[in-house]
N, CA, C and O atoms as a Tripos MOL2 file, in Angstrom:
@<TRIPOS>MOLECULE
protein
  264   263    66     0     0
PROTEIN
NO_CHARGES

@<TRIPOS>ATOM
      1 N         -69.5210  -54.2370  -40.5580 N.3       1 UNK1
      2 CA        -68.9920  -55.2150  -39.6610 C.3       1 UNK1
      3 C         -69.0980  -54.6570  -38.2430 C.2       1 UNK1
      4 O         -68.7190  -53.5120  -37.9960 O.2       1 UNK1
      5 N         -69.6260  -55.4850  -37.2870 N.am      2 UNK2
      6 CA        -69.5970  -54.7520  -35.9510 C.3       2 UNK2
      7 C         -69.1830  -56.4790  -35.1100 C.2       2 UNK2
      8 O         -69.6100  -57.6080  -35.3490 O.2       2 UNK2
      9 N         -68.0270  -55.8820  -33.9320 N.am      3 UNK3
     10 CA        -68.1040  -56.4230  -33.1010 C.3       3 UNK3
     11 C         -68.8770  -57.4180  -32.0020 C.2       3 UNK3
     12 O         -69.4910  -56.8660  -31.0900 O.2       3 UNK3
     13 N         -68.8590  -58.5370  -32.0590 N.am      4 UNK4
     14 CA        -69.8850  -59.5790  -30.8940 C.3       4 UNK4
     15 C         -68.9290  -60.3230  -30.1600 C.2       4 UNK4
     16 O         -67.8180  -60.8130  -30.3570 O.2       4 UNK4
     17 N         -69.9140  -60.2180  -29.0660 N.am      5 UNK5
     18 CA        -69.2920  -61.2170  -27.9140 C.3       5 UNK5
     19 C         -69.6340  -62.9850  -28.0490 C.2       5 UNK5
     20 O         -70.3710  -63.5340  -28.8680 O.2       5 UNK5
     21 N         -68.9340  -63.5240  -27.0990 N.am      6 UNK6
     22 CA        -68.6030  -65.0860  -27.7920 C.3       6 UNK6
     23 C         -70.1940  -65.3840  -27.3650 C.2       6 UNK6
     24 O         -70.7930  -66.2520  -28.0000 O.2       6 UNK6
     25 N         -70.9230  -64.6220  -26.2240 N.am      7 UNK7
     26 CA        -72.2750  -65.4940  -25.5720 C.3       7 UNK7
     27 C         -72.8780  -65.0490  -27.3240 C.2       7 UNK7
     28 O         -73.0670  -66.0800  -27.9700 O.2       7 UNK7
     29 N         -73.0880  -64.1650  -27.8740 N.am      8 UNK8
     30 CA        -74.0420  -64.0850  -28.5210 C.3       8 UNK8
     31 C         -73.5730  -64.7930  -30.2490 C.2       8 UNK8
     32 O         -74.4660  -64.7720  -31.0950 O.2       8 UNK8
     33 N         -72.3190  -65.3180  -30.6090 N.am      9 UNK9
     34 CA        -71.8480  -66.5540  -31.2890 C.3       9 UNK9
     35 C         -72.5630  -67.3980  -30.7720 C.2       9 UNK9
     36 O         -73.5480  -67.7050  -31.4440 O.2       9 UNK9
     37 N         -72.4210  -67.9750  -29.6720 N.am     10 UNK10
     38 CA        -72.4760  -69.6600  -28.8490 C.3      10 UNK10
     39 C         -74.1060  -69.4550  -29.2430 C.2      10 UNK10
     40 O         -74.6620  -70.4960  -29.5950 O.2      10 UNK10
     41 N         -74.8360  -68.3820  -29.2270 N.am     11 UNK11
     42 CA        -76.6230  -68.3110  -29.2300 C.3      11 UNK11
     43 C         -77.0130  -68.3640  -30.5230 C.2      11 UNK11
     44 O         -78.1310  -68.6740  -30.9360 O.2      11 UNK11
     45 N         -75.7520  -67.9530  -31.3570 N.am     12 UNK12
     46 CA        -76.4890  -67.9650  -33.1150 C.3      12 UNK12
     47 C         -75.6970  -69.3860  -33.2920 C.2      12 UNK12
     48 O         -76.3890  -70.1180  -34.0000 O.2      12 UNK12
     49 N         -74.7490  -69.8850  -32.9780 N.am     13 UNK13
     50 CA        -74.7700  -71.4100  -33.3940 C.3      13 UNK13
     51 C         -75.8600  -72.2570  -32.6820 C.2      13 UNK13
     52 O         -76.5600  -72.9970  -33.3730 O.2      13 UNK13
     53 N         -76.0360  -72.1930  -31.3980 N.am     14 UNK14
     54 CA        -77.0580  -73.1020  -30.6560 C.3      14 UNK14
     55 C         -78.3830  -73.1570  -31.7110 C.2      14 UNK14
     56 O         -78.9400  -74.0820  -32.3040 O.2      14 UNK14
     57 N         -78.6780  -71.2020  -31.6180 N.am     15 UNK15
     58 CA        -80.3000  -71.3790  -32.9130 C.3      15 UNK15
     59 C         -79.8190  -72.0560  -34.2600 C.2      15 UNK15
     60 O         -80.7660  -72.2140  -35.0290 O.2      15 UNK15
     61 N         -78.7740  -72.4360  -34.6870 N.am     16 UNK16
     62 CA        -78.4810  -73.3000  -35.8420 C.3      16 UNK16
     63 C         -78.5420  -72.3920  -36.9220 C.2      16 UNK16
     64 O         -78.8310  -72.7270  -38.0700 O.2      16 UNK16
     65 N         -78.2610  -71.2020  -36.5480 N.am     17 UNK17
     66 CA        -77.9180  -70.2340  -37.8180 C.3      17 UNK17
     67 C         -76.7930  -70.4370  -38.8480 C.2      17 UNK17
     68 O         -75.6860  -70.4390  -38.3110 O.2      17 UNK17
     69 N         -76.7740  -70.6220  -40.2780 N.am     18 UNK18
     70 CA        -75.7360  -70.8920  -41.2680 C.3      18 UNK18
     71 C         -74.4610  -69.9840  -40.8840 C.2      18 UNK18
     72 O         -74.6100  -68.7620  -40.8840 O.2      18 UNK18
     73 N         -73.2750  -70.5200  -40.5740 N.am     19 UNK19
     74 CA        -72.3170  -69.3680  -39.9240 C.3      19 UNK19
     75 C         -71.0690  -70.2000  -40.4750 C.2      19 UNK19
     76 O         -70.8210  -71.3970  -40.3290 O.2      19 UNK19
     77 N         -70.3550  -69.2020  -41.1560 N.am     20 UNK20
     78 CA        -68.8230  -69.0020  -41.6170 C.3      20 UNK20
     79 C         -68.1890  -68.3720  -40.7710 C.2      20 UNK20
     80 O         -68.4100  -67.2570  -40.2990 O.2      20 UNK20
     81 N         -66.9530  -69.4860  -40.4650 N.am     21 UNK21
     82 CA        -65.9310  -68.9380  -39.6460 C.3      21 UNK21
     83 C         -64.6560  -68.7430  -40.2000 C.2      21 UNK21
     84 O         -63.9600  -69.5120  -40.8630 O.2      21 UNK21
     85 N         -64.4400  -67.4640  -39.7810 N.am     22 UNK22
     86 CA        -62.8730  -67.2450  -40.9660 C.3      22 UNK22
     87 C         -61.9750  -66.9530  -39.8530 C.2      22 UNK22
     88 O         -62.2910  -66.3090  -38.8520 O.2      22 UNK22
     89 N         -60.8170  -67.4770  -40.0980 N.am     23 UNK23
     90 CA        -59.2820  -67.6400  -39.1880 C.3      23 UNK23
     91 C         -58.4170  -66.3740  -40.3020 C.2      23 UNK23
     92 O         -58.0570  -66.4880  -41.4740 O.2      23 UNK23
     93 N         -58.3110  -65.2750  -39.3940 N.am     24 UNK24
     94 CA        -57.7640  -64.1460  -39.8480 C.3      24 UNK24
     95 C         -56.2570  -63.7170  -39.7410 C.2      24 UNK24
     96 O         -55.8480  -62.6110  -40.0930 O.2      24 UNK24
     97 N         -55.2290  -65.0320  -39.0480 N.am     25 UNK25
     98 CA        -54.0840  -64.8660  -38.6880 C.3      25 UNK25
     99 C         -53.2730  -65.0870  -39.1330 C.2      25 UNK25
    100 O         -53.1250  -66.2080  -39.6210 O.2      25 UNK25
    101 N         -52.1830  -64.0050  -39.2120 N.am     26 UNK26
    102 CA        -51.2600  -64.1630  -39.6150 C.3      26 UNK26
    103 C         -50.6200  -65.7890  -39.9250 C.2      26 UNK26
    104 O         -50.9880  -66.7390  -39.2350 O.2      26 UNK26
    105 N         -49.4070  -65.9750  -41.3000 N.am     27 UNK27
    106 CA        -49.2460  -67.3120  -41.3950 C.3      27 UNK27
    107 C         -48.1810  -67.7600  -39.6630 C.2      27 UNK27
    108 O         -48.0980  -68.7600  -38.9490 O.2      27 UNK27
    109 N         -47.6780  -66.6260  -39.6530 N.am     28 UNK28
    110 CA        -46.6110  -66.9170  -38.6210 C.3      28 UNK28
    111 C         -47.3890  -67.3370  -37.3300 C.2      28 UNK28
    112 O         -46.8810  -68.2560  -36.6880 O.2      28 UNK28
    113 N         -49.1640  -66.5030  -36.6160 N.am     29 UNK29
    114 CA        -49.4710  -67.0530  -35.7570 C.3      29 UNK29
    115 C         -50.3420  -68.0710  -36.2720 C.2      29 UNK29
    116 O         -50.8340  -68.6770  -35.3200 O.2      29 UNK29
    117 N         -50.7770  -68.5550  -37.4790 N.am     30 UNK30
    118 CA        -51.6040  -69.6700  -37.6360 C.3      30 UNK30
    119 C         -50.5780  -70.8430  -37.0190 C.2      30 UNK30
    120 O         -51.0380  -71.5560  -36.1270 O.2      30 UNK30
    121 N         -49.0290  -71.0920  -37.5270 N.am     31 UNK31
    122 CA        -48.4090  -72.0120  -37.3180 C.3      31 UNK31
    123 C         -47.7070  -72.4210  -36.1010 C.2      31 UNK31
    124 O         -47.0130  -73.3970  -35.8160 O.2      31 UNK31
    125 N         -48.2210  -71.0410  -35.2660 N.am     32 UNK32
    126 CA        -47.0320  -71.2350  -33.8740 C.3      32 UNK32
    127 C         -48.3100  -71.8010  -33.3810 C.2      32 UNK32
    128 O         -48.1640  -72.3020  -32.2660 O.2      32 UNK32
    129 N         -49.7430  -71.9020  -33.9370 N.am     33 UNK33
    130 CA        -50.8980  -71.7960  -32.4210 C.3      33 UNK33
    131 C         -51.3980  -73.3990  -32.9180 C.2      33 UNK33
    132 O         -51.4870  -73.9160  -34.0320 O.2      33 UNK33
    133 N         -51.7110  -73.9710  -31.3410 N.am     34 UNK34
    134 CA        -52.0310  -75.4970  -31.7740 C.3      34 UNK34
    135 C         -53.7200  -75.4370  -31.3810 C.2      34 UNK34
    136 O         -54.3300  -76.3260  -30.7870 O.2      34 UNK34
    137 N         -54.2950  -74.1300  -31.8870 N.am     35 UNK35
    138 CA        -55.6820  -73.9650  -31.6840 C.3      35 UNK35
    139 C         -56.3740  -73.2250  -32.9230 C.2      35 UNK35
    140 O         -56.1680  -72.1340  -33.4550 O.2      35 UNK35
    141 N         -57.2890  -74.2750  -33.1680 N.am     36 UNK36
    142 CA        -58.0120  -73.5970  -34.8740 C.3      36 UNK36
    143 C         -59.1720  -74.1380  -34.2520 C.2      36 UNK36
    144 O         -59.2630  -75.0940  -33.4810 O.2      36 UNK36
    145 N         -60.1060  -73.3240  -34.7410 N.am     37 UNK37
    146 CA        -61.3910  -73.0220  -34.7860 C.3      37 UNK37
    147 C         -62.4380  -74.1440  -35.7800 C.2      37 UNK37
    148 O         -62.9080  -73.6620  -36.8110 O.2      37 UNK37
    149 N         -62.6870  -75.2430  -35.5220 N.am     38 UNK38
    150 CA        -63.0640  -76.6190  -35.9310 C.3      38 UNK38
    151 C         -64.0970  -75.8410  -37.4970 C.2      38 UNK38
    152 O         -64.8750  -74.8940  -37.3760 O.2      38 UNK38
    153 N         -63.9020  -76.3050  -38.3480 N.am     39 UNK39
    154 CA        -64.5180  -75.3760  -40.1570 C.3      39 UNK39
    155 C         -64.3070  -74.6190  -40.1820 C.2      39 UNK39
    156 O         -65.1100  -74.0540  -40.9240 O.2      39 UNK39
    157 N         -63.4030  -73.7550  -39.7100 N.am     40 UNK40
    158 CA        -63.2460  -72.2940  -40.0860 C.3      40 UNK40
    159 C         -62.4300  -72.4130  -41.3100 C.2      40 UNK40
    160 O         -61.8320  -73.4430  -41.6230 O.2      40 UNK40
    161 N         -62.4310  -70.9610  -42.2070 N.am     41 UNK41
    162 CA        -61.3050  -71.1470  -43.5350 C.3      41 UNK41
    163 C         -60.3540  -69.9380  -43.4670 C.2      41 UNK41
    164 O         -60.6330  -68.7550  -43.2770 O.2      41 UNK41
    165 N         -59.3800  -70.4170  -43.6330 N.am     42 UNK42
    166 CA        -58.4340  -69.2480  -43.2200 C.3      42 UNK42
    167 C         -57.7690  -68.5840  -44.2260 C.2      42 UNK42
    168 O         -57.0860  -69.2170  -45.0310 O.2      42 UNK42
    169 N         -57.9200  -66.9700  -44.2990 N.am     43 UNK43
    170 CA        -58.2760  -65.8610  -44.7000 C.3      43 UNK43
    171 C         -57.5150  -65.2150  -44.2060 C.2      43 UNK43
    172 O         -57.9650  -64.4910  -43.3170 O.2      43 UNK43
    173 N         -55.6340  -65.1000  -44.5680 N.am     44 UNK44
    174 CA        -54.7290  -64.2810  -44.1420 C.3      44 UNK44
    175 C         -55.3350  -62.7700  -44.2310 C.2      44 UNK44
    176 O         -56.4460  -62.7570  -44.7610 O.2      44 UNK44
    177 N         -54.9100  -61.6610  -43.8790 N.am     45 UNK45
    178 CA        -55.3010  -60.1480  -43.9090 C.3      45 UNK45
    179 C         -55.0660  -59.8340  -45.3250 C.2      45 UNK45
    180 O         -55.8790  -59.3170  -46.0910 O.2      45 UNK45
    181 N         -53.3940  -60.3460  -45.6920 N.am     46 UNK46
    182 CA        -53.0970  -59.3910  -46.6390 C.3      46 UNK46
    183 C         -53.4030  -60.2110  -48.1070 C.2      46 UNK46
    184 O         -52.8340  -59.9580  -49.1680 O.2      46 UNK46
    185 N         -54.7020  -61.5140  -47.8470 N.am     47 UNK47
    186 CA        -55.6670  -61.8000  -49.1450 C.3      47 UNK47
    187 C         -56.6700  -61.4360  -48.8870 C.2      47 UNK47
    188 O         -57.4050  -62.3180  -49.3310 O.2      47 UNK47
    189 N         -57.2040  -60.7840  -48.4970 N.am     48 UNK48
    190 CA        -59.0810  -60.7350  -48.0900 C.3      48 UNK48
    191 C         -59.3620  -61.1010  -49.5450 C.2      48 UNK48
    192 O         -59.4790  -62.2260  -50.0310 O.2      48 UNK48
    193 N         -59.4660  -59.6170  -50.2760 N.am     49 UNK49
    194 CA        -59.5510  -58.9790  -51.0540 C.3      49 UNK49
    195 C         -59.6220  -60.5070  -52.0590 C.2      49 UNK49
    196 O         -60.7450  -60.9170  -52.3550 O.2      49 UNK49
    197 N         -58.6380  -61.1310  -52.4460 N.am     50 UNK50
    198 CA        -58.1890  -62.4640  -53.6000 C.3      50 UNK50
    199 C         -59.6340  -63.6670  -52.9130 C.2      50 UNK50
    200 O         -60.3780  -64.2240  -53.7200 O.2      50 UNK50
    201 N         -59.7720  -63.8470  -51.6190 N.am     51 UNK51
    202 CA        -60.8370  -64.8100  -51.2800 C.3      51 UNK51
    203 C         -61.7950  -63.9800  -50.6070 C.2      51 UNK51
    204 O         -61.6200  -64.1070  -49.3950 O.2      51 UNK51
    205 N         -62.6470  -63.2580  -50.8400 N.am     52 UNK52
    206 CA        -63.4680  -62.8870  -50.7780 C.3      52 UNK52
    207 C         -64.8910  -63.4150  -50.9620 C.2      52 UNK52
    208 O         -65.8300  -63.4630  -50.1670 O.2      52 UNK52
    209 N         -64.7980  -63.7450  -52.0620 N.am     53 UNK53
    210 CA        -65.5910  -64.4130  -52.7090 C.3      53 UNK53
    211 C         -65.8440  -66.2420  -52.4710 C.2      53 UNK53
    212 O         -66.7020  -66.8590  -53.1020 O.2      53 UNK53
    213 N         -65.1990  -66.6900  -51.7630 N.am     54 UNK54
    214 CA        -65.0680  -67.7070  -50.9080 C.3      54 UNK54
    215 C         -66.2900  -68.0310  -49.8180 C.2      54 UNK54
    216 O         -66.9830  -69.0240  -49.6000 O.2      54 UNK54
    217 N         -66.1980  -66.5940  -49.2030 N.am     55 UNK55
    218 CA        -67.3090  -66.3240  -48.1600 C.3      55 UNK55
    219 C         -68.5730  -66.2610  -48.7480 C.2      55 UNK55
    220 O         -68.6430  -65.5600  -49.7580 O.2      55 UNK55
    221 N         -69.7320  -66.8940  -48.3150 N.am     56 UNK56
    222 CA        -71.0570  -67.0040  -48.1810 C.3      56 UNK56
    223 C         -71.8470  -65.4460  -47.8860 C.2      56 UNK56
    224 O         -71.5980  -64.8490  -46.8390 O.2      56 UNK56
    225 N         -72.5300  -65.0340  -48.6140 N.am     57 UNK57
    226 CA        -72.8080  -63.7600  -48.5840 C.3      57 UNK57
    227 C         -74.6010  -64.0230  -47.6600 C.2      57 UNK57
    228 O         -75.4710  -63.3760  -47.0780 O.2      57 UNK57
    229 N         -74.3250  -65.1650  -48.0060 N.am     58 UNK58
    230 CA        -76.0050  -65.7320  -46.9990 C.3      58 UNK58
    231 C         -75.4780  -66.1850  -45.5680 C.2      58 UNK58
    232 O         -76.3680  -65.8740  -44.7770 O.2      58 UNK58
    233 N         -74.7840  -66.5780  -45.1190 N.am     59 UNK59
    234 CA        -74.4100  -66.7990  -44.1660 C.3      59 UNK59
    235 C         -73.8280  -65.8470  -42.8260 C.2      59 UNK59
    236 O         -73.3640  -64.7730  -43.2100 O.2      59 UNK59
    237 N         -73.7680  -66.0820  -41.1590 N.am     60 UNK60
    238 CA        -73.3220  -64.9500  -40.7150 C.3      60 UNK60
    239 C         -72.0180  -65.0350  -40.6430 C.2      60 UNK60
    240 O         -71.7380  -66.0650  -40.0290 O.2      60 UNK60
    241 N         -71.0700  -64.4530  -40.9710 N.am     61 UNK61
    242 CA        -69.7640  -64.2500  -40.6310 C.3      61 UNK61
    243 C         -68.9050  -63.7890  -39.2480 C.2      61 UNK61
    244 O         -69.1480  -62.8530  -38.4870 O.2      61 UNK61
    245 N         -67.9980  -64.6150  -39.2070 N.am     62 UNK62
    246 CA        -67.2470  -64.4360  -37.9420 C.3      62 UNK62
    247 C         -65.8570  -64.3570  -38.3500 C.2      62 UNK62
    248 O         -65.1110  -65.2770  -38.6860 O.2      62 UNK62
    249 N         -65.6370  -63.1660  -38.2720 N.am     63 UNK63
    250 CA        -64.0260  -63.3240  -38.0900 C.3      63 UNK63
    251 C         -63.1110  -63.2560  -37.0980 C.2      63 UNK63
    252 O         -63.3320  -62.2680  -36.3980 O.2      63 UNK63
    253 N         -61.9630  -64.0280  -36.6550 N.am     64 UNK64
    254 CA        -61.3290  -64.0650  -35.6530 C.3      64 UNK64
    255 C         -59.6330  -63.9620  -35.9260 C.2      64 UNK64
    256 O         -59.0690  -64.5520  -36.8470 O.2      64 UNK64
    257 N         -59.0460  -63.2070  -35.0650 N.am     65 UNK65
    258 CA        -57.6730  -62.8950  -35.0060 C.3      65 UNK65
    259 C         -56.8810  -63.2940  -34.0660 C.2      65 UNK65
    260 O         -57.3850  -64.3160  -33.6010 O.2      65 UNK65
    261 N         -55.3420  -62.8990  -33.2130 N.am     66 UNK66
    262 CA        -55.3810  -62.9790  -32.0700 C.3      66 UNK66
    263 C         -54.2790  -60.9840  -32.0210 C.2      66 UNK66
    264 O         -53.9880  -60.4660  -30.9430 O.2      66 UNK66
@<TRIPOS>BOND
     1     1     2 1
     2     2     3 1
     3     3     4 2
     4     3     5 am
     5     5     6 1
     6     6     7 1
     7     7     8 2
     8     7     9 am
     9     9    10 1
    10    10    11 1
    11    11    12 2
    12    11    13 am
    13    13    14 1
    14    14    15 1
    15    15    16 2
    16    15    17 am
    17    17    18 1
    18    18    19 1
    19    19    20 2
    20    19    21 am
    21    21    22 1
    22    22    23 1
    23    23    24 2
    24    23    25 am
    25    25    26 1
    26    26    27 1
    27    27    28 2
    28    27    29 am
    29    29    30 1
    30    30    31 1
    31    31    32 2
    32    31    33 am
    33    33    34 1
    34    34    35 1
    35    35    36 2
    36    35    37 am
    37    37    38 1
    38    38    39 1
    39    39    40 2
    40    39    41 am
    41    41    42 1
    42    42    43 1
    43    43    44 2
    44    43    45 am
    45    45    46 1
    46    46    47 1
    47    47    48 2
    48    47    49 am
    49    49    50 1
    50    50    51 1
    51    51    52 2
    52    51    53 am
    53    53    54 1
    54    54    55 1
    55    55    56 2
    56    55    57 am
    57    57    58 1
    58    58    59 1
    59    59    60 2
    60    59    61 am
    61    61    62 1
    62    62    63 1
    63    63    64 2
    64    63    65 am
    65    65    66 1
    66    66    67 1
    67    67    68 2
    68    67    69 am
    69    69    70 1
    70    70    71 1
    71    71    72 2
    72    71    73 am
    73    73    74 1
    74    74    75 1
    75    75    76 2
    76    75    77 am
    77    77    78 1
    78    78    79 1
    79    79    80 2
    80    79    81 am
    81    81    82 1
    82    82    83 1
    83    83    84 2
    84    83    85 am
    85    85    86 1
    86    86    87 1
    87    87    88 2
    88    87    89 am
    89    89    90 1
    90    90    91 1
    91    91    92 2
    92    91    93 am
    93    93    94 1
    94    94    95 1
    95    95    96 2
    96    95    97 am
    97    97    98 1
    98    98    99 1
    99    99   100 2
   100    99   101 am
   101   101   102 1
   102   102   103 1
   103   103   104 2
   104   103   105 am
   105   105   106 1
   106   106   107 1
   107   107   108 2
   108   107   109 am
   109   109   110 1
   110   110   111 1
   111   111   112 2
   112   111   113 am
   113   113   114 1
   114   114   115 1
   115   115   116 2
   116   115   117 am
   117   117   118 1
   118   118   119 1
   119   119   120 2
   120   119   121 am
   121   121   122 1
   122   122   123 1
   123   123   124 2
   124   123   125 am
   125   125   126 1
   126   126   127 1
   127   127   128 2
   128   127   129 am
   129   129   130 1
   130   130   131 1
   131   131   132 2
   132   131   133 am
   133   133   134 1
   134   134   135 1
   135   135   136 2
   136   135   137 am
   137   137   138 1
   138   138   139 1
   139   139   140 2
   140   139   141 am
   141   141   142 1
   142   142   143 1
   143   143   144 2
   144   143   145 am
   145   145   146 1
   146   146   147 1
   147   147   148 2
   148   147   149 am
   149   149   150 1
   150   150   151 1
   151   151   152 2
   152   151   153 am
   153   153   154 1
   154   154   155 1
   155   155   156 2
   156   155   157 am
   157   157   158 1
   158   158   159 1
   159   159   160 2
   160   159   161 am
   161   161   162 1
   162   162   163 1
   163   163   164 2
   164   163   165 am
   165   165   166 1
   166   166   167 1
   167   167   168 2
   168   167   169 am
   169   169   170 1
   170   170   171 1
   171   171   172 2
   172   171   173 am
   173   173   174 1
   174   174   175 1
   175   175   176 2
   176   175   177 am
   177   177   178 1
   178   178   179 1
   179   179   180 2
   180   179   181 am
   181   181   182 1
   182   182   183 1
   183   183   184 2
   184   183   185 am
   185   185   186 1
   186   186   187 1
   187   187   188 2
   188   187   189 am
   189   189   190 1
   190   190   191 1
   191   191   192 2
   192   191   193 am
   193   193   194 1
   194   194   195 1
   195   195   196 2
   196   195   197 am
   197   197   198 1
   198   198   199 1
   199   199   200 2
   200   199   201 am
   201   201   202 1
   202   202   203 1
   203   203   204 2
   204   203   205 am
   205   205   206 1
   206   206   207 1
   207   207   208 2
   208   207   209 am
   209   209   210 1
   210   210   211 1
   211   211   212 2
   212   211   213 am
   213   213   214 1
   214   214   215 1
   215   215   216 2
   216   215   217 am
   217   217   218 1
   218   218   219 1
   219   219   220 2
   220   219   221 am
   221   221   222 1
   222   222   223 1
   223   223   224 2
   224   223   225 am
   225   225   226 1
   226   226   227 1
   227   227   228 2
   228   227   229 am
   229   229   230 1
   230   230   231 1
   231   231   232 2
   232   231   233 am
   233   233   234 1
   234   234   235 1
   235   235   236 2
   236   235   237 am
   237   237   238 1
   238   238   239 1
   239   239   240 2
   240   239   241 am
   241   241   242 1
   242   242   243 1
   243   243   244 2
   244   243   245 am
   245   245   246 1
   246   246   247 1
   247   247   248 2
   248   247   249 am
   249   249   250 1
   250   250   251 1
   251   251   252 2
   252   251   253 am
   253   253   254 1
   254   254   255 1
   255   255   256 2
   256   255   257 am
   257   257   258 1
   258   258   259 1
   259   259   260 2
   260   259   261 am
   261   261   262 1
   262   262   263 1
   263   263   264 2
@<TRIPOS>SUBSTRUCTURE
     1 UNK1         2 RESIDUE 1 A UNK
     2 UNK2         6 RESIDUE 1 A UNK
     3 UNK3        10 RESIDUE 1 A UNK
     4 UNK4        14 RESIDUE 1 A UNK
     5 UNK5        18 RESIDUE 1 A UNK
     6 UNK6        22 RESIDUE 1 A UNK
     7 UNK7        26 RESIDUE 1 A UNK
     8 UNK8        30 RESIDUE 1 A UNK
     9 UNK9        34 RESIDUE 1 A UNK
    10 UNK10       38 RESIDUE 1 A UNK
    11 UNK11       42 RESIDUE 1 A UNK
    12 UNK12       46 RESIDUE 1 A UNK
    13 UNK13       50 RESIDUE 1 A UNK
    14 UNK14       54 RESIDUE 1 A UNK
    15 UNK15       58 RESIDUE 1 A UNK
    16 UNK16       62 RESIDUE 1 A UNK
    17 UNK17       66 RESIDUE 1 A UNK
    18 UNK18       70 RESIDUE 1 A UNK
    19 UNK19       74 RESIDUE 1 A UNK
    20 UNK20       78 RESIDUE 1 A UNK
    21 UNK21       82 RESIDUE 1 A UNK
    22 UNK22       86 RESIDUE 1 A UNK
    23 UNK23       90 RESIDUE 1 A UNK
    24 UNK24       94 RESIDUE 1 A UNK
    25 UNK25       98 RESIDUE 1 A UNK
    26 UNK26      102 RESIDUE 1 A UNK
    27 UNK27      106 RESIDUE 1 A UNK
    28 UNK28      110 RESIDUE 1 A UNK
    29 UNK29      114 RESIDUE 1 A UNK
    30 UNK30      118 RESIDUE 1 A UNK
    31 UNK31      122 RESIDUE 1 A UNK
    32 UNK32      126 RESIDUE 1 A UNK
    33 UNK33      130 RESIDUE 1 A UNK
    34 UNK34      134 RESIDUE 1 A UNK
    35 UNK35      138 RESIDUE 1 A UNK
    36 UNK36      142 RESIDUE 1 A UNK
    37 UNK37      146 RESIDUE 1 A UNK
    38 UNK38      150 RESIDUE 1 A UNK
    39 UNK39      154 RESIDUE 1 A UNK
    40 UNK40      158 RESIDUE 1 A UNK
    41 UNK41      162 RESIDUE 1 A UNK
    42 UNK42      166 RESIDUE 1 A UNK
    43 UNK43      170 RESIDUE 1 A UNK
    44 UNK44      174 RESIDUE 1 A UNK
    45 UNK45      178 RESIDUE 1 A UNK
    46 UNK46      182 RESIDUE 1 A UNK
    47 UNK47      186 RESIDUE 1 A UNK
    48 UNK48      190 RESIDUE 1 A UNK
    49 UNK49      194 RESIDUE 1 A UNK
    50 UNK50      198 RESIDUE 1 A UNK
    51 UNK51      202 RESIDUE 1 A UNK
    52 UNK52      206 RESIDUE 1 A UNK
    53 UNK53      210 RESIDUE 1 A UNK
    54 UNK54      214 RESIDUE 1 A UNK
    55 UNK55      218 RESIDUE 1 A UNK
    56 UNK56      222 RESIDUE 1 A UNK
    57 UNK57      226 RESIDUE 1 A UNK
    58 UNK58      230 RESIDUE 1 A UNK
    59 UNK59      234 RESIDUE 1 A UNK
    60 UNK60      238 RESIDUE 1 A UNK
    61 UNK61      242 RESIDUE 1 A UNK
    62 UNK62      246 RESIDUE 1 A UNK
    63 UNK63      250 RESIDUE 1 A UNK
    64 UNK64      254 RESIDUE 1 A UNK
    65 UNK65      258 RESIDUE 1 A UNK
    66 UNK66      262 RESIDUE 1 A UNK
């Protein structure tokens, strides 16, 4: 897993690359925040591990926190 900046996201969605977006936050900040990430699937920390297998192993992955 390595770190990217949002220009080079915004350039692999523009080229129309297959991309999974996973919402990595806590339940407490999923519910305080009135901002979600339009298809993303959300993937508390302390399940990775239980949905794992959820995620697209062909696809690029993005995970996001706050």
């Amino acid at each position: 897993m390595r770190k990217i900046e949002v220009k080079e996201f915004a350039e692999r969605l523009k080229d129309g690359e297959q991309t999974t977006i996973i919402d990595s936050r806590s339940a407490t900040a999923w519910d305080a925040s009135d901002i979600k990430a339009a298809g993303a699937i959300r993937i508390p920390p302390d399940e990775a591990e239980k949905h794992i297998s959820d995620v697209s192993r062909d696809d690029f992955s993005v995970v996001y926190c706050t």
